[in-house]
C-alpha positions in Angstrom: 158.6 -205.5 49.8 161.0 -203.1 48.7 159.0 -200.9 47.3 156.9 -200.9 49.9 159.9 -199.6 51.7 160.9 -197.2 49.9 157.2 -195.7 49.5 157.5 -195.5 53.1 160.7 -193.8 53.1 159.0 -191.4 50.6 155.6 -190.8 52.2 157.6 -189.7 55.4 159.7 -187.4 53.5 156.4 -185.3 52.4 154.0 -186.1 55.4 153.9 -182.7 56.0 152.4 -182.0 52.6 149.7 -184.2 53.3 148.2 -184.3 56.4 145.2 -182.2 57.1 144.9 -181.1 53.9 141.5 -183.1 53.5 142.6 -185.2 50.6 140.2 -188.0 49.1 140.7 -191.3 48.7 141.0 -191.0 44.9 143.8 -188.1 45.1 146.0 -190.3 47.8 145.4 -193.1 45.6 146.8 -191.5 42.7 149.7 -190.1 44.7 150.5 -193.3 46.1 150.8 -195.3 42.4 152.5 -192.8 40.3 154.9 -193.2 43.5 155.1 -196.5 43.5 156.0 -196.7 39.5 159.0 -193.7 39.9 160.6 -196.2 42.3 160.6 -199.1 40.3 163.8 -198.7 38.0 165.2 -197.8 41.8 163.9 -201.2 43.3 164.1 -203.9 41.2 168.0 -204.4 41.3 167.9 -204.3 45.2 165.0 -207.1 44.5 166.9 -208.9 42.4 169.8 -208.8 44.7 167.9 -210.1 48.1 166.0 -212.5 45.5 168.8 -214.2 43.8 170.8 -214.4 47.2 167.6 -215.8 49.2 167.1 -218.1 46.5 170.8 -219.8 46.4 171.3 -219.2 49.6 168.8 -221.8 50.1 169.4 -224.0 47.8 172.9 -224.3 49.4 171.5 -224.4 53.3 169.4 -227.9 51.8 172.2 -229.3 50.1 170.2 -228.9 46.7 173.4 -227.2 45.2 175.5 -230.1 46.4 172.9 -232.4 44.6 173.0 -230.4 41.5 177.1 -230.7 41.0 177.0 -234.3 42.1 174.8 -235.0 39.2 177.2 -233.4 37.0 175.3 -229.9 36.7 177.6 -227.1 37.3 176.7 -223.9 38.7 176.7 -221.9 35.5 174.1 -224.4 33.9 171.8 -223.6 37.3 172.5 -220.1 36.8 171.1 -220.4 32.8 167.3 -219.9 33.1 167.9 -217.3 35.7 170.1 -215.0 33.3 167.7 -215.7 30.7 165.1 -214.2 32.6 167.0 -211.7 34.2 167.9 -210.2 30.7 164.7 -210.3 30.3 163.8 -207.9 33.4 166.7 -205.9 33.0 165.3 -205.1 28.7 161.8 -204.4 30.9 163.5 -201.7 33.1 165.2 -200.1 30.2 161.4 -200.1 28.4 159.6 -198.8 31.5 162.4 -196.6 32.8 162.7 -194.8 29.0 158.4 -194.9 28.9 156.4 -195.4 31.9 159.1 -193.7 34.5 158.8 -189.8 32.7 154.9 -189.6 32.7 154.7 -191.3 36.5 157.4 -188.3 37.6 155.8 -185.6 35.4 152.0 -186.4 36.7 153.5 -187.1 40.5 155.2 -184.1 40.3 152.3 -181.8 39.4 150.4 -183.4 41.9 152.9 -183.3 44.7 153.1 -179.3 43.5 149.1 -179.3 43.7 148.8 -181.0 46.9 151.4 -178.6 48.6 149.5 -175.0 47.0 146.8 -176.9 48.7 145.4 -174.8 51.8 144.5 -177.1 55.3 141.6 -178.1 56.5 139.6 -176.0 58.9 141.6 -176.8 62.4 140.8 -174.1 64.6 143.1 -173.8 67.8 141.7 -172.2 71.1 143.3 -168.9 71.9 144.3 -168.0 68.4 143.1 -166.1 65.5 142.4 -168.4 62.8 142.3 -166.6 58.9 142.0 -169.7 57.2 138.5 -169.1 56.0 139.2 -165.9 53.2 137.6 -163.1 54.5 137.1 -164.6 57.8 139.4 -164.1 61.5 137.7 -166.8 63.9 138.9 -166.9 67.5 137.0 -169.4 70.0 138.0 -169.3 73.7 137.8 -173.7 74.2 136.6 -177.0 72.8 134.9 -179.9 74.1 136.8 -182.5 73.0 133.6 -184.5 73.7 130.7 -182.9 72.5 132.8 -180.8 70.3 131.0 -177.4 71.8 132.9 -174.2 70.9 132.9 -171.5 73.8 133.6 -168.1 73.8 133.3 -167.6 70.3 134.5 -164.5 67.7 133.9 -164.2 64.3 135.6 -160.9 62.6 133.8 -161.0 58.9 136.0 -158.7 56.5 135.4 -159.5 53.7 134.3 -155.9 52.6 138.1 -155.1 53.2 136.8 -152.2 55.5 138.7 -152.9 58.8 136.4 -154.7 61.9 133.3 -153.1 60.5 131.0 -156.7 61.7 132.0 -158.4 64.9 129.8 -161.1 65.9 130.5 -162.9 69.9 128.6 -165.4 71.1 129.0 -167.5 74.0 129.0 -171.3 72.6 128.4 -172.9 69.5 129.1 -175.4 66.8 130.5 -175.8 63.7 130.0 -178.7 61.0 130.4 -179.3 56.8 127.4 -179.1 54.8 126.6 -182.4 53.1 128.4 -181.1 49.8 131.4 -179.9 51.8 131.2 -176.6 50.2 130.1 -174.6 52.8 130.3 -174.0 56.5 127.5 -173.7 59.1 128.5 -172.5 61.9 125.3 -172.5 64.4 125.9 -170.0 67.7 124.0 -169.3 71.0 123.5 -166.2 73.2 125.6 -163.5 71.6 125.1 -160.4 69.8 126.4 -159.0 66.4 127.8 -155.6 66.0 128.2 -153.9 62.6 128.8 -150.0 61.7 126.8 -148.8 58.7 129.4 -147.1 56.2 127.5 -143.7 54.7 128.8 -141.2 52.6 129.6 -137.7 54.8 128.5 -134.9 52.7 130.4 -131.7 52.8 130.5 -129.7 56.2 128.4 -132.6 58.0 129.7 -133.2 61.4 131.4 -136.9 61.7 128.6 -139.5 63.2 129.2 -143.2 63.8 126.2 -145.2 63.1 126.0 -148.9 64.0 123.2 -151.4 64.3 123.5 -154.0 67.2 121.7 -157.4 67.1 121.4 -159.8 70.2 119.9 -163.3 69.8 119.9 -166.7 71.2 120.6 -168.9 68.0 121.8 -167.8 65.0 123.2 -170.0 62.1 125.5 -168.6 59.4 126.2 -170.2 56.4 130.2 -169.3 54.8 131.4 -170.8 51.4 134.3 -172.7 51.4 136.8 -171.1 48.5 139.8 -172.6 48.0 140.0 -175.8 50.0 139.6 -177.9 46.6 142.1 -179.4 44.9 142.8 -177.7 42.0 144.9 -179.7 38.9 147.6 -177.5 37.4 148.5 -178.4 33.7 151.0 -181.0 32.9 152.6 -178.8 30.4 154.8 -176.6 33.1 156.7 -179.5 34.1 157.1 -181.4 30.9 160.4 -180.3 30.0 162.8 -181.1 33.2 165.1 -183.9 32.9 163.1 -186.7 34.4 159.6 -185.8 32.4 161.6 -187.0 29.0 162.4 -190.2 27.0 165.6 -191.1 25.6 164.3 -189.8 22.5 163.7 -186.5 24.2 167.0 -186.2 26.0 169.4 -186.5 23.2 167.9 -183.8 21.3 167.7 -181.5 24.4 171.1 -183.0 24.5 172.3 -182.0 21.2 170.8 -178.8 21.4 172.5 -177.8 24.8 175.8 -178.8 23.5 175.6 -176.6 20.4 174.7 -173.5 22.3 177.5 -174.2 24.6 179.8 -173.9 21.7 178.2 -171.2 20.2 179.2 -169.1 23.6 182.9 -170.5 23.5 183.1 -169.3 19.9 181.2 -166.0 20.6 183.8 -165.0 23.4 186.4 -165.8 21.7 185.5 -163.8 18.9 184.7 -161.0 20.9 188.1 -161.4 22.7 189.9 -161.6 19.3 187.8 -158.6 17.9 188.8 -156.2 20.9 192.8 -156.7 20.7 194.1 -159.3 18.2 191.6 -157.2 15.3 192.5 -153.6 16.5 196.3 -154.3 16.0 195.3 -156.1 12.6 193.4 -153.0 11.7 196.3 -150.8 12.6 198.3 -152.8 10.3 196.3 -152.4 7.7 196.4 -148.7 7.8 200.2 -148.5 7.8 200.1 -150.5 4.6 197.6 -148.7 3.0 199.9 -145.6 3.2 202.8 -147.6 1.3 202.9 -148.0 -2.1 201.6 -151.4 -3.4 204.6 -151.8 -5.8 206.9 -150.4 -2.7 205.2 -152.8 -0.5 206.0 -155.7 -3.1 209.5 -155.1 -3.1 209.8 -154.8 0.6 211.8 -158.0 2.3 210.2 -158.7 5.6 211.7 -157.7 8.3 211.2 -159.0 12.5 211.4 -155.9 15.1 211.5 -156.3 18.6 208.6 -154.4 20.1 209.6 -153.3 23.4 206.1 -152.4 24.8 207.5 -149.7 27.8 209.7 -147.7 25.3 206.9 -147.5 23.3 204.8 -146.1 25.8 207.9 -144.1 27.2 208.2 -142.9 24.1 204.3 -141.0 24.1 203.5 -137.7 25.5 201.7 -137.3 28.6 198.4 -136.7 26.8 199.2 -139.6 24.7 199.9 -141.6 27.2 197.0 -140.7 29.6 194.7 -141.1 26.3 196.1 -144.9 25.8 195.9 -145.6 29.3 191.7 -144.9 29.3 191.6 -146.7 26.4 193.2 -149.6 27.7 191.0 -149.6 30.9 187.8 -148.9 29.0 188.5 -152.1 26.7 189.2 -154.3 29.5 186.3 -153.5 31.4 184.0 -153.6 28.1 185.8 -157.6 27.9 185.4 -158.3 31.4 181.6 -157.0 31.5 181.1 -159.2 28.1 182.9 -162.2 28.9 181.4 -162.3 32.6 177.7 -162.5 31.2 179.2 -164.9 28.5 180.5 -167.4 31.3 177.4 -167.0 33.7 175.1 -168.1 30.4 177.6 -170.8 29.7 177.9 -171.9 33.7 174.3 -172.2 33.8 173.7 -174.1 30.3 176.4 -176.5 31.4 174.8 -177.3 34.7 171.6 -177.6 32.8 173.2 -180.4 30.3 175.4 -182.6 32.7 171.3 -182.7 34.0 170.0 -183.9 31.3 172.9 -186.0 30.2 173.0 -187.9 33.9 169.4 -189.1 33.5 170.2 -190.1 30.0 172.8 -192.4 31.2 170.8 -193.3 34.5 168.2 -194.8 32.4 170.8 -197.5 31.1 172.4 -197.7 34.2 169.7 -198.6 36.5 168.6 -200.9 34.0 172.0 -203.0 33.4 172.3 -203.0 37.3 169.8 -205.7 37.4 171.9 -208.1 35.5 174.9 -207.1 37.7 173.4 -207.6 41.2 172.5 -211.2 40.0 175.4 -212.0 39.3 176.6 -210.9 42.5 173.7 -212.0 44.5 173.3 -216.1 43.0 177.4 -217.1 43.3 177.2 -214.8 47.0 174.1 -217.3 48.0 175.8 -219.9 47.0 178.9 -219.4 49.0 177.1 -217.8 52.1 174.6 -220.9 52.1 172.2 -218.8 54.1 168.6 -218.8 53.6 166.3 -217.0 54.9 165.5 -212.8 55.7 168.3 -212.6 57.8 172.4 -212.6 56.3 171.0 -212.2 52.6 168.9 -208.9 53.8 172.3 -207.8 55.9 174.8 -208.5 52.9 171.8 -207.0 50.2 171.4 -203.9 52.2 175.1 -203.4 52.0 176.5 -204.1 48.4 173.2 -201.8 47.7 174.6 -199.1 49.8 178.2 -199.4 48.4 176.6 -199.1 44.8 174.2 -196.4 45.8 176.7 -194.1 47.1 179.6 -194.6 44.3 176.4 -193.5 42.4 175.7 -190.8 44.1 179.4 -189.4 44.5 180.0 -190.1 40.2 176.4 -187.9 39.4 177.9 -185.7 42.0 181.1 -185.1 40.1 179.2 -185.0 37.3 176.9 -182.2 37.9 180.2 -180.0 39.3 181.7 -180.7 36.2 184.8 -182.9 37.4 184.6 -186.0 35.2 182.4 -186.5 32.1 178.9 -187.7 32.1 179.8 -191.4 30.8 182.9 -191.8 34.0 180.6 -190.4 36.3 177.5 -192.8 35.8 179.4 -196.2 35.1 181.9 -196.0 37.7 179.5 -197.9 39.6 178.7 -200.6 37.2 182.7 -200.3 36.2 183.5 -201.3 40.1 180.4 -204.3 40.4 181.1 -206.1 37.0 184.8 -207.1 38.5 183.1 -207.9 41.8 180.3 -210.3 40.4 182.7 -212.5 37.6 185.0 -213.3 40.9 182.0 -214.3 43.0 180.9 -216.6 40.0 184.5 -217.6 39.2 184.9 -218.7 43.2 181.6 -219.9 43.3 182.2 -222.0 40.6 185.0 -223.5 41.8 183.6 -224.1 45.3 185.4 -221.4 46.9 185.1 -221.0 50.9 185.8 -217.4 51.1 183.0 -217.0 53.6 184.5 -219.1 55.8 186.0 -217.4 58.7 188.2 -220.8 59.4 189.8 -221.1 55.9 191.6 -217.2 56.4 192.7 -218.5 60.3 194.4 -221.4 58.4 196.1 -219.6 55.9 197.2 -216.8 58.5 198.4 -219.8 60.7 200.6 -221.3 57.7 201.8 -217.9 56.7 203.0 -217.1 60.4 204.6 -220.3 60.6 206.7 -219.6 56.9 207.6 -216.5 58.4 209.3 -218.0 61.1 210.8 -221.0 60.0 212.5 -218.1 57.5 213.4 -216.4 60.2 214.9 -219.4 62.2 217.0 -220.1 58.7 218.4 -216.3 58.4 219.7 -216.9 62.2 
């Protein structure tokens, strides 16, 4: 069922991709289950949420809980098999999100990209030009919605690429698929054809317009279909984006992304220490190559203050005119360099929080199953509420509250605000909390569903209040 949803969800988001595009059953098939499988690691832990909290939840309602405890079974022992076999699901979506999840996206997304070059089916609309047929501009007057009879028929054939050269009007007609569906007949009565007759005008011949004119009162013309199939683009163009690849696949894109990263740190820094830091080394170097080694030996170091405006005060105006281009030549020749350098490293670092997300994701969506158990069996339990109708309500909404701290962590992620690992677990950081108090309360028979138990508690807490306050007076 919730799958079903959320294919629903997802066939309305790209219904405009696939009607009238005269796809076959096999192709919407195909669509439909690679689909299906890319929203598995997605639905399962809402399943196992409105599962486990239908399950309890009726158990409770019938008093089968109550049975349980009263013949000395505790919650957590009912709860055993169930984790058992949640682990077991949750080790499953790890397996099919890390193998079965990268080729269903990689073969649903060179289909989806397929389906969309795809060009519609033949829908001709009365009163407009239609050039969906290559080579073809077909305009028809009306339709019987009936009979389907076109009326007031034009058929501009260019496929020479010489202008409106052949016209052909006729004054109804019909138009059908051949059996293969590869070409189109297109039968017409009463009308005439015009075509003019392209010759070669030799030198000093005066300009003549020949045209030949044909009238009939049926006439059938037989056009091939190009381009209305569906053609299959190769898998290998979309192989290598972040949700085509295994975990396998992922760190070493990882890996590889990182170290080209700090290759352009190091490479702008070194460029930045090359263009000042090494010219003033260099300059030192060529004062002490003009003193005398055994001079230099002898020499006790000594610290100068190096006041940088008397220094340049100091210069001559052609000096100083000379430093100054120098100066702005080496700081635009750093800006230029270290501008590319950042855009490279901007756009390699967006492309690696990428990959890394949906290296985490495939260990978060996976331990999210064991989580939402143990938040939706102890919530049953307490709820006691059977049924589609409180444990779809409550499902629906821790779902929502874990989907969007999702969302906002990846979103942080990909901007570069917290690290990859913050980013995808602050979800699971938040739930774990939430699920061992629901098991601790539920455990301990905890009413903190009941609306009655926080009017009592208000009631003795206004009632402290006051008697306080009576005392103090």
């Amino acid at each position: 069922m919730v799958i079903f949803i959320m294919l629903m969800q997802f066939l309305w988001k790209y219904i405009d991709d696939l009607v009238g595009k005269g796809l076959e059953t096999k192709v919407l098939g195909e669509f439909l289950l690679y689909s299906s499988a890319s929203m598995v690691p997605m639905a399962l832990p809402l399943a196992i949420l409105l599962a486990s909290l239908m399950t309890f939840g009726n158990l409770a309602e019938n008093l089968e809980l109550l049975a349980f405890k009263s013949s000395g079974v505790s919650l957590s022992r009912i709860m055993a098999p169930l984790v058992f076999m949640v682990g077991i699901l949750t080790i499953g979506a790890f397996f099919f999100a890390n193998d079965v999840m990268p080729v269903s996206n990689l073969k649903l997304t060179a289909l989806l990209r397929d389906i969309q070059r795809q060009r519609p089916q033949m829908q001709i609309q009365p009163g407009i030009f239609d050039n969906t047929l290559e080579g073809f501009s077909i305009r028809i007057g009306d339709q019987d919605p009936r009979t389907n009879l076109l009326r007031d028929i034009w058929i501009y054939d260019h496929r020479d690429k010489a202008g409106n050269i052949s016209v052909t009007v006729a004054d109804s007609g019909y138009m059908r698929m051949s059996d293969d569906e590869k070409h189109l007949i297109i039968t017409l009565y009463n009308g005439h054809g015009y075509v003019e007759l392209q010759r070669t005008k030799k030198r000093n011949e005066a300009k003549t317009y020949p045209h030949r004119r044909d009238v009939f009162k049926k006439q059938e013309m037989l056009i091939e279909l190009t381009g209305f199939d569906l053609n299959r683009s190769d898998y290998n163009l979309y192989k290598n984006s972040f949700s085509m690849l295994n975990l396998k696949q992922l760190t070493h894109i990882v890996d590889s992304l990182d170290n080209d990263v700090g290759s352009l740190n190091e490479n702008i820094s070194r460029i930045v220490e090359t263009t000042t830091v090494g010219k003033e080394k260099k300059s030192m170097r060529k004062i002490a190559a003009r003193i005398d080694s055994t001079e230099l030996a002898n020499m006790s170091p000594v610290i100068y203050k190096f006041e940088v405006d008397s220094a340049f005060n100091e210069l001559k105006k052609n000096e100083k005119r000379r430093a100054i281009n120098q100066a702005i030549n080496l700081a635009r020749s750093n800006k230029s360099v270290i501008s590319t350098n950042a855009t490279t490293m901007e756009f390699k670092t967006k492309r690696l929080r990428r990959y890394e997300i949906e290296k985490h994701r495939k260990f978060t969506l996976s331990l999210s199953c064991l989580i939402f158990f143990f938040i939706g069996a102890p919530l049953g339990a307490i709820i006691r509420k059977g049924g589609l109708g409180v444990p779809v309500i409550v499902s629906v909404l821790f779902f929502l509250v874990w989907y969007m701290i999702s969302i906002t962590g990846e979103k942080f992620v990909r901007e570069d605000m917290v690290s990859p690992f913050a980013g995808m677990w602050i979800s699971s950081f938040i739930l774990i909390p939430l699920g061992a108090f629901l098991s601790y309360k539920a455990s301990r028979d905890s009413v903190i569903m009941n609306i009655e138990s926080y009017f009592t508690f208000f009631s003795r807490l206004r009632n402290r209040i006051n008697k306080r306050y009576r005392q103090v007076k």
